[in-house]
PATI-214555 format. One record per residue: x, y, z of N, C-alpha, C, CB in turn. Coordinates in steps of 0.05 Angstrom, whole numbers, padded with zeros to 5 digits, always signed. Atoms other than C-alpha are relative to their C-alpha. Glycine has a CB too. Layout:
N
XYZXYZXYZXYZ/...
This chain:
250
+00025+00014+00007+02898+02470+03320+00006-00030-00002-00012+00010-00028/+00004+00032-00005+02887+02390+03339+00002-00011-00026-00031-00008+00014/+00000+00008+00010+02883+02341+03289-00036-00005-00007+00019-00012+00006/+00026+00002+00005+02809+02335+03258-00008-00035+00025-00004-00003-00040/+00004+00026-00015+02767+02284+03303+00002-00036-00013-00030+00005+00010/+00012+00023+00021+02759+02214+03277-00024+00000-00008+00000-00026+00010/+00027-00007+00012+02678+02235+03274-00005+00006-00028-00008+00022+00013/+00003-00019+00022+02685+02280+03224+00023-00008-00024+00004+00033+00012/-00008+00009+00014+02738+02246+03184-00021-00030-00006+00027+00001+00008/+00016+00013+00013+02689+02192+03176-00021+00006-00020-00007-00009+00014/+00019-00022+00001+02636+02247+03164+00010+00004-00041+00009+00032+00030/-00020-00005+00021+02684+02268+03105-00002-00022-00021+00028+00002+00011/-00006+00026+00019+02702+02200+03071-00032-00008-00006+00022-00030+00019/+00037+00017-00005+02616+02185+03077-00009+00014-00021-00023+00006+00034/+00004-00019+00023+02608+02253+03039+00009-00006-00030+00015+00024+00009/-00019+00007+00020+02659+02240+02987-00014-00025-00011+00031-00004+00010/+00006+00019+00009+02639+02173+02970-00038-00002-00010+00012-00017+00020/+00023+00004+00018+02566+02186+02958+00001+00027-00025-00029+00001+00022/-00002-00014+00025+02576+02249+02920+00020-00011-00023+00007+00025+00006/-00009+00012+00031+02626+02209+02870-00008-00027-00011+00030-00004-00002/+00006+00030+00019+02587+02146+02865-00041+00015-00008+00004-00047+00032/+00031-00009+00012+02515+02190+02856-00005+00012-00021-00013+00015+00013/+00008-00011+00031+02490+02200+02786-00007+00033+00001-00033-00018-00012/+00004-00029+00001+02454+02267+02817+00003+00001+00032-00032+00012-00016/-00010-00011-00027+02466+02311+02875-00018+00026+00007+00035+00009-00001/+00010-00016-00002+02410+02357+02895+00001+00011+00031-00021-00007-00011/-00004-00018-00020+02421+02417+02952-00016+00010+00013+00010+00015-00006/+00022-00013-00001+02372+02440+02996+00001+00016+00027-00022-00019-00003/+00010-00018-00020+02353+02488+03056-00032-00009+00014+00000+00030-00014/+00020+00013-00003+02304+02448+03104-00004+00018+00029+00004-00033-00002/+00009-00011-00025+02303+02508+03158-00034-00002+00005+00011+00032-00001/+00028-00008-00011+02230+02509+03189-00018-00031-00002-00016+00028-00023/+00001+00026+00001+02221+02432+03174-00005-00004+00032+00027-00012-00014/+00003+00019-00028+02195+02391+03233+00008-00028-00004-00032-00001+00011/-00011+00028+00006+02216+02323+03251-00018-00017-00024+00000-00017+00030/+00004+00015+00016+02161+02297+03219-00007+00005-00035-00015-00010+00015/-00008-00008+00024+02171+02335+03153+00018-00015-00004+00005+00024-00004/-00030+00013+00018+02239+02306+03142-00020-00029+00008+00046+00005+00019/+00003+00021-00003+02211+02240+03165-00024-00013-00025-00006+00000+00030/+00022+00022+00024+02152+02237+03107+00014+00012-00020-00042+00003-00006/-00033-00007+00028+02218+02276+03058+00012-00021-00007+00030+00017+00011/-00023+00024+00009+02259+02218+03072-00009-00024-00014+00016-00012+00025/+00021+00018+00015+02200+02170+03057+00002+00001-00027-00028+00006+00007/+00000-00004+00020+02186+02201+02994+00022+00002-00016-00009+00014-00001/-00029-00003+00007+02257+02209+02979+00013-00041-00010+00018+00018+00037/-00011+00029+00001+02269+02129+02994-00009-00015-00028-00012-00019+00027/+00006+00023+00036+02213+02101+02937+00009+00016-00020-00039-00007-00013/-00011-00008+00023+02235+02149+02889+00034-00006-00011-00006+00026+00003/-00026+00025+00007+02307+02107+02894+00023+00033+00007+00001-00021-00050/-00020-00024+00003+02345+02167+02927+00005-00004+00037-00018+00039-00017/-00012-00006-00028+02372+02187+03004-00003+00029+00007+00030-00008+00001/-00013-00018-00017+02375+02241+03044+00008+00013+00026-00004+00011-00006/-00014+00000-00022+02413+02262+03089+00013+00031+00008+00020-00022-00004/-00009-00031-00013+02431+02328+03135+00034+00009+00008-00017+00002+00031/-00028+00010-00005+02508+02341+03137-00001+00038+00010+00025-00016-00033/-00004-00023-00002+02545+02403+03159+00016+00015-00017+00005+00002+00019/-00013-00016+00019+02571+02457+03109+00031+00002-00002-00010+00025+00005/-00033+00002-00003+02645+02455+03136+00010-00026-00014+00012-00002+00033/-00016+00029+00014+02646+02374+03121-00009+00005-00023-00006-00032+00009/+00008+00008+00027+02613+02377+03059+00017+00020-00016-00032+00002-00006/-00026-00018+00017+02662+02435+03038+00023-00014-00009+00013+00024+00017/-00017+00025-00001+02714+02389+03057-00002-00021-00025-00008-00016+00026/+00006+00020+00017+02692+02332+03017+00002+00011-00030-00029-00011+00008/+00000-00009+00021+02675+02375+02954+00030+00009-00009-00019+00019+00000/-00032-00007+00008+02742+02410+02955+00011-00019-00017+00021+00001+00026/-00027+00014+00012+02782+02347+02946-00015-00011-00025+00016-00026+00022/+00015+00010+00031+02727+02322+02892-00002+00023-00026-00036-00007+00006/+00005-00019+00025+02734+02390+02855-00020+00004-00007+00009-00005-00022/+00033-00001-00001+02659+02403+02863+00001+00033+00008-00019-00027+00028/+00002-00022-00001+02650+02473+02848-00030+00013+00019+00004+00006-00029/+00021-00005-00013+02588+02479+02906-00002+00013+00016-00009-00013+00007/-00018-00019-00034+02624+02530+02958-00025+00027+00002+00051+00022-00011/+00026-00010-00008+02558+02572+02938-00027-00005+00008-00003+00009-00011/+00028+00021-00011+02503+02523+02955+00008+00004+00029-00001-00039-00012/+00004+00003-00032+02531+02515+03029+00004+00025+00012+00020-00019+00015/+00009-00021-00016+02497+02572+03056-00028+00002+00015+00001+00019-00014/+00018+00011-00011+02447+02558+03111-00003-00026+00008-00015+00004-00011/-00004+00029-00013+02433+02491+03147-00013-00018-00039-00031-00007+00042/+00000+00023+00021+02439+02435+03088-00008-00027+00010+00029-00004-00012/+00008+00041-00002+02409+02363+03078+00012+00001-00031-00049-00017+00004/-00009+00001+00024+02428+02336+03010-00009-00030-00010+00031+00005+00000/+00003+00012+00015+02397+02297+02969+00015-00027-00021-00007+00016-00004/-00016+00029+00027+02426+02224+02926-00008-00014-00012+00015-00020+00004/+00008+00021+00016+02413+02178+02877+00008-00020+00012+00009-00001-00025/-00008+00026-00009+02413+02111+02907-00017-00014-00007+00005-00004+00026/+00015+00014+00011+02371+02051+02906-00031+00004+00009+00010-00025+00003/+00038+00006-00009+02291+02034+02917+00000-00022+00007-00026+00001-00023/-00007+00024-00019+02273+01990+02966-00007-00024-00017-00017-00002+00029/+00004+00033+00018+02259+01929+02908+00024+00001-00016-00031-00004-00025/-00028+00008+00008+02336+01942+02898+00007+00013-00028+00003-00033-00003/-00008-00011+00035+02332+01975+02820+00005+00028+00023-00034+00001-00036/-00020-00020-00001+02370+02040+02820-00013+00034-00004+00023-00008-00025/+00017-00030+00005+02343+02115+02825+00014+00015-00018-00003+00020+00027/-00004-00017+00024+02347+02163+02774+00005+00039+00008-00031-00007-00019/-00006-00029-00015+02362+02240+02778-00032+00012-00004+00029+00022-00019/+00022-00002+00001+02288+02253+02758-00020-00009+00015-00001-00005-00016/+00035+00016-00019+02253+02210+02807+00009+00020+00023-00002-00047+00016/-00007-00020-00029+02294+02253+02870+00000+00035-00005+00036-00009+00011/+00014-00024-00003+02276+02314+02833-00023+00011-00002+00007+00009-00009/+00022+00005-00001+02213+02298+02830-00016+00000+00030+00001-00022-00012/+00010-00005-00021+02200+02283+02890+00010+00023+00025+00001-00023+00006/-00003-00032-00022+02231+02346+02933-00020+00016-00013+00034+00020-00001/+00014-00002+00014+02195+02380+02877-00027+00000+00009+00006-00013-00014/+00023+00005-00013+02135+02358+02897-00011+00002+00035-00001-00024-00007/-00005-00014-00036+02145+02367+02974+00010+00024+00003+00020-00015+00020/+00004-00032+00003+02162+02441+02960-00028+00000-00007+00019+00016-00024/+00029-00004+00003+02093+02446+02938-00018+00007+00023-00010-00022-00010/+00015+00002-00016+02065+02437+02996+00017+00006+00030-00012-00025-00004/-00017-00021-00014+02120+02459+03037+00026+00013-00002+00001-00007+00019/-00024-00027+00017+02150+02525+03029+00020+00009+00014-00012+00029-00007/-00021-00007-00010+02199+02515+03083+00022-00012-00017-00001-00006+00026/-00020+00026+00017+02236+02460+03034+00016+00030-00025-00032-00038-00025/-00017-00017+00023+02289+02511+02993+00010-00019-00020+00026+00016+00012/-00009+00027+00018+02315+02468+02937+00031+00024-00018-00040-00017-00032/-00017-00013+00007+02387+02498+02926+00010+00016-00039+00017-00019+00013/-00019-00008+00017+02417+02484+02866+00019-00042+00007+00020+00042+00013/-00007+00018+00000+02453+02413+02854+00026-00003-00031-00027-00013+00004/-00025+00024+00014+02501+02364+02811-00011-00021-00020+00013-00021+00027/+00008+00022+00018+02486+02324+02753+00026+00000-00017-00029+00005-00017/-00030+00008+00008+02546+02284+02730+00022+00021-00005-00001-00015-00027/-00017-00022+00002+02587+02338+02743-00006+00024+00001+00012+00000-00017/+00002-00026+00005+02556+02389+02714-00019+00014+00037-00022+00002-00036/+00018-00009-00025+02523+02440+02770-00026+00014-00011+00018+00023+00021/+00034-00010-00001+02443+02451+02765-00004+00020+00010-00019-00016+00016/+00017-00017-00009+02401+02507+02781-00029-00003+00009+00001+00014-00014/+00029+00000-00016+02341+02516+02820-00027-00003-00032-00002+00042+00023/+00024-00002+00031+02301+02524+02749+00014-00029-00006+00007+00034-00034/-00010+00021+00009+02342+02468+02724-00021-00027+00003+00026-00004+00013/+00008+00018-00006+02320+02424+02771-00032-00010+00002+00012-00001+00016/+00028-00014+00009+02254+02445+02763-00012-00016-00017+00003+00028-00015/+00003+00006+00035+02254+02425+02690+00006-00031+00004+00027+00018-00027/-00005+00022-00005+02281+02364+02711-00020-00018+00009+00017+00001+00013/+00023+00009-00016+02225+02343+02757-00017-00017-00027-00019+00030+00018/+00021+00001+00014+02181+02352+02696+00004-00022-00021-00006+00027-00011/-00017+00030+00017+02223+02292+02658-00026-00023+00000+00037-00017+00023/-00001+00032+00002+02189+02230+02649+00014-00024+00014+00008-00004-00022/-00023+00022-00015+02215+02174+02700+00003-00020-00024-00013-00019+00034/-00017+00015+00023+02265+02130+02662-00018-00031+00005+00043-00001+00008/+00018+00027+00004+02215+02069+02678-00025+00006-00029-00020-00007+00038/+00030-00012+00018+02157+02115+02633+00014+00001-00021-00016+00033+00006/-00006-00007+00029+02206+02138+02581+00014-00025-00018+00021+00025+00001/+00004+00026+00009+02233+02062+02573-00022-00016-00016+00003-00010+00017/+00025+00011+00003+02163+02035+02572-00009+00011-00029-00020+00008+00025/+00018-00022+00020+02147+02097+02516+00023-00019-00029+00008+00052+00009/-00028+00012+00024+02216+02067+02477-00010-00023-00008+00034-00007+00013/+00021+00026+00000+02189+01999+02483-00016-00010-00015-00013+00001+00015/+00029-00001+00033+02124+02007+02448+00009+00013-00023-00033+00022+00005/-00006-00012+00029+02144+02055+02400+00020-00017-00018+00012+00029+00004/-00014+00024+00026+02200+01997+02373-00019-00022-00005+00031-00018+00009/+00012+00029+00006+02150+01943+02384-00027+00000-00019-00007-00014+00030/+00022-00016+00019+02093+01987+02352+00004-00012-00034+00009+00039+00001/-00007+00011+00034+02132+01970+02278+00002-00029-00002+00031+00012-00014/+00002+00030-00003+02147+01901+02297-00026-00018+00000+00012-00006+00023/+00022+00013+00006+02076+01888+02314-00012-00002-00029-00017+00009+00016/+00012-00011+00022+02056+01922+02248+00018-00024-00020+00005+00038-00004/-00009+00009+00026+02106+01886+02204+00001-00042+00009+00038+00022-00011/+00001+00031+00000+02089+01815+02243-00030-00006-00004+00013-00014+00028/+00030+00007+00005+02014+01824+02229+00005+00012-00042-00029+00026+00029/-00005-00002+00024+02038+01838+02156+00013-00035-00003+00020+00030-00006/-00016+00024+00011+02083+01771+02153-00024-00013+00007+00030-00010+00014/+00026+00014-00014+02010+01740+02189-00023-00003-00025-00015+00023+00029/+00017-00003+00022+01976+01772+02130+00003-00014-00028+00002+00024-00005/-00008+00020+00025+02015+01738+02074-00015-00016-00004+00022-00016-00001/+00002+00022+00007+01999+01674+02077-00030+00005+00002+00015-00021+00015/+00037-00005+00003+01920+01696+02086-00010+00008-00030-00011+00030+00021/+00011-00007+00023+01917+01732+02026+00022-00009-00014-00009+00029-00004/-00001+00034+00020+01957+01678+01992-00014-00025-00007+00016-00014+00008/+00019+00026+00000+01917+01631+02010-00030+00008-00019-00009-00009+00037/+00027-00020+00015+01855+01684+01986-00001-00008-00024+00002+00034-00002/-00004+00001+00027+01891+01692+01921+00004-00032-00017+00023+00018-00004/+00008+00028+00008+01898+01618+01911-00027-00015-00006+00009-00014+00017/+00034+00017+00010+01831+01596+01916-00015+00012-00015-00022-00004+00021/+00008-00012+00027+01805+01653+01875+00010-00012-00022+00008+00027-00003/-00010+00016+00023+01852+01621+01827-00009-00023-00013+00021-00005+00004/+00015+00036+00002+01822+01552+01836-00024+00002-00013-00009-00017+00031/+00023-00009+00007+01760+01580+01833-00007+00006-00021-00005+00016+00010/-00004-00012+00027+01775+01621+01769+00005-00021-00022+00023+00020+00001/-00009+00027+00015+01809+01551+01742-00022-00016+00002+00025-00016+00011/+00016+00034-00003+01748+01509+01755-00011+00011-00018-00021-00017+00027/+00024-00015+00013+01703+01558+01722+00009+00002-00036-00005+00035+00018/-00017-00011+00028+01756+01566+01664-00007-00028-00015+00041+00007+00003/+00013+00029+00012+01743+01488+01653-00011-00011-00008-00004-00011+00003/+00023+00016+00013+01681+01478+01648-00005+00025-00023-00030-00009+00023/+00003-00017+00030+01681+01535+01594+00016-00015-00024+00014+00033+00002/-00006+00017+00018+01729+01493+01560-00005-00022-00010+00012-00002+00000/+00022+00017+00002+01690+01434+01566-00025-00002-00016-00008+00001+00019/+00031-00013+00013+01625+01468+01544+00015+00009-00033-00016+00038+00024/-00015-00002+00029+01674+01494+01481+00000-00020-00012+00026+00006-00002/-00001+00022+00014+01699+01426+01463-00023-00012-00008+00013-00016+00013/+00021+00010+00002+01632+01403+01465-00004+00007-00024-00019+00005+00018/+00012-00016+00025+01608+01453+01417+00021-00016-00022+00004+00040+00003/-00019+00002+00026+01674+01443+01374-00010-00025-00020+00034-00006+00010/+00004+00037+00012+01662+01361+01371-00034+00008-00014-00001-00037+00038/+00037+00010+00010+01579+01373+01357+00009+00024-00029-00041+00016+00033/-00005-00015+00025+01608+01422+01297+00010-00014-00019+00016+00020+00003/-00014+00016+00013+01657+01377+01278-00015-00019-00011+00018-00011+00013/+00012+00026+00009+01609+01318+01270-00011+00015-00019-00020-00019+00019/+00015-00009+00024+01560+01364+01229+00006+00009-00024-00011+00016+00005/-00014-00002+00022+01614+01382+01188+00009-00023-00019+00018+00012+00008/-00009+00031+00012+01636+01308+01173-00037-00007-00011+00019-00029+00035/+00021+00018+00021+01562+01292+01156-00009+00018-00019-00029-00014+00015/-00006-00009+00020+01561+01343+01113+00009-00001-00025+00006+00007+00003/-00020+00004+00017+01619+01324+01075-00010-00025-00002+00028+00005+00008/+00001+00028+00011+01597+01258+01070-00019-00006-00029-00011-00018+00026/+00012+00004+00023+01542+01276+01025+00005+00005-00026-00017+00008+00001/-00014-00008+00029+01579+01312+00971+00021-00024-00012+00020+00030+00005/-00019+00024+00004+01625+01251+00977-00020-00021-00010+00018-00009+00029/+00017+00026+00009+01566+01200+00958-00007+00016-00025-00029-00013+00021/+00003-00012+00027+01547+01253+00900+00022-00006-00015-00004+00028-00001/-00023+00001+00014+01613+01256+00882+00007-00030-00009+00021+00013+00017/-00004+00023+00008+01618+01178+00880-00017-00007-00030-00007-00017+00023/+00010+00007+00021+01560+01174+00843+00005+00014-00030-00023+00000+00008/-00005-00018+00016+01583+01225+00799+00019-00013-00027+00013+00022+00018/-00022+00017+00019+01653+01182+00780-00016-00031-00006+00036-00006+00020/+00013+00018+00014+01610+01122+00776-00020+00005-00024-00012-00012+00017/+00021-00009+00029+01570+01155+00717+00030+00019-00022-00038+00033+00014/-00016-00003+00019+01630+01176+00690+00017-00020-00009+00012+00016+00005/-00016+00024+00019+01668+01110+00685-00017-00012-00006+00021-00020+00009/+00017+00006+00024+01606+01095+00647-00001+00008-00025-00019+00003+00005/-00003-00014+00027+01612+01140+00600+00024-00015-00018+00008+00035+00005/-00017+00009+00017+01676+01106+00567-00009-00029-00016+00026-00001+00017/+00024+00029+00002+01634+01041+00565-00016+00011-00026-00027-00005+00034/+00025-00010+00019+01586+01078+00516+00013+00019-00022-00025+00018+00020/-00014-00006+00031+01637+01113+00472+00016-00026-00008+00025+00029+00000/-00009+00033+00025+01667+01040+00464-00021-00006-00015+00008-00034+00015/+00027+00011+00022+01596+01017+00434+00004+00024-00015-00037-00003+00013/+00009-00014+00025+01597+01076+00394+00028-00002-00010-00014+00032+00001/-00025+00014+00011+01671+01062+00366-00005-00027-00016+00020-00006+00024/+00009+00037+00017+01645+00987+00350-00015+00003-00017-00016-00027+00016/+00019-00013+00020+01588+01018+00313+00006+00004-00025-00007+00022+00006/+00004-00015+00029+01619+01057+00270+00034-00014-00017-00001+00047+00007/-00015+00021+00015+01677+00994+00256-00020-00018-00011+00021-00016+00019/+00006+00019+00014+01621+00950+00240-00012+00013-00033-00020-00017+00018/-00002-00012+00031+01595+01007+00191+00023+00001-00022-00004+00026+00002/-00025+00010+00019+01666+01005+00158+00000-00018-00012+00021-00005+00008/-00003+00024+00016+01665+00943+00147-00020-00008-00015+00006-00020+00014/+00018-00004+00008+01602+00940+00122+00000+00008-00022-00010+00010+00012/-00004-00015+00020+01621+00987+00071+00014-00012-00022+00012+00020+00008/-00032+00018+00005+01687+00946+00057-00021-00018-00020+00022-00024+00036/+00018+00031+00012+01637+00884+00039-00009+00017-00021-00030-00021+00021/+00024-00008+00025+01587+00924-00001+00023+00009-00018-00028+00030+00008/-00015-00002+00021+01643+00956-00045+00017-00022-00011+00015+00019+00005/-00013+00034+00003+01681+00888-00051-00016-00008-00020-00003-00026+00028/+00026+00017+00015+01607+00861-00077-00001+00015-00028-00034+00002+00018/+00004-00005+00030+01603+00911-00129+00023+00003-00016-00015+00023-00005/-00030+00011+00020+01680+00907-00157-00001-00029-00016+00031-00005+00022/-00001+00022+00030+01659+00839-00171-00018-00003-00019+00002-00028+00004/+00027-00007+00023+01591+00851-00209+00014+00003-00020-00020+00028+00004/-00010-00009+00015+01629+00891-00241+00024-00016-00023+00005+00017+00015/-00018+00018+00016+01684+00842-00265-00015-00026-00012+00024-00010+00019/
């Protein structure tokens, strides 16, 4: 037996290198396919950020072998094979968008077999991939991540928004409450001072009684002196008249 061609050692190294640089690796059976089936496959295949491509079961045995890719039951029947690669605006396909879209072109045609595949190693099943399809593309479930963090952020920046509103609220109520508190104290003092005065002219009259009161009493001492002098000039009085008759008498 020859040495393998150079064809098919390219064939080989082409295999190899996309199955160890592809996130997923989906298997398929495209017997009964027409050209232009694969041609609106590969379409659909391209925007969903994936490849595929038709190899033959011997190279791709090949290839797997030396990668330790337990797939030696997938290559049975003519194979294309499915990859994660890019989308034509250059971002990177996902294992969900390329099972999505075969997925969806089984639907509508039931020559498209969908083997059995590769996700980071592990090996998929036909249900698997299935389930997979039904994923959420990682642009949707980002987008879902996204809002749902920015969801609390909005919430707790229309809270920091709110502060200063109903600070400001509660301030001027305050003001409000303080002006009103003022002129009650105002209107108090008023009262107090128009009490106060009526109380001072009050007091003023018991205070003019009361004057006149001690002015009729430092009269009174005035009028027990005259009666003191009175009753010295009766003494003496007496004095004389007994005097007068001691000397009659002598």
């Amino acid at each position: 037996m020859g040495d393998p061609r150079p064809e098919k050692i390219a064939v080989v190294a082409e295999v190899q290198e996309k199955l160890s640089n592809a996130e997923a690796v989906i298997l398929t059976e495209y017997r009964g396919l027409d050209v232009t089936d694969m041609a609106v496959l590969r379409a659909a295949m391209k925007q969903a950020g994936g490849e595929y491509k038709v190899y033959k079961n011997t190279l791709v045995r090949v290839a797997a072998k030396e990668l330790n890719l337990e797939i030696e039951e997938l290559l049975v029947g003519p194979t294309a094979i499915a990859f994660t690669g890019t989308r034509p605006d250059g971002s990177s396909g996902d294992p969900v968008g390329i099972a999505k879209a075969l997925t969806n072109f089984a639907k509508d045609h039931e020559d498209l077999i969908i083997k059995g595949g590769v996700l980071e190693g592990a090996l998929l099943s036909t249900e698997e991939i299935t389930a997979l399809s039904k994923i959420a593309p990682r642009e949707e479930l980002l987008a879902r991540l996204a809002g749902g963090m920015a969801a609390p952020l909005r919430e707790f920046a229309s809270l920091l928004n709110a502060i200063p509103q109903n600070f400001a609220y509660a301030l001027s109520a305050l003001i409000e409450a303080g002006g009103a508190g003022t002129g009650t104290d105002e209107a108090t003092e008023a009262v107090s001072d128009d009490g106060a005065t009526e109380a001072v002219s009050d007091d003023e009259a018991p205070s003019q009684g009361a004057e006149e009161e001690t002015s009729e009493s430092v009269g009174s001492p005035e009028s027990g002196t005259d009666d003191d002098d009175s009753e010295e000039e009766s003494v003496e009085d007496n004095k004389i008249d007994g005097d007068a008759n001691e000397n009659e008498e002598s």
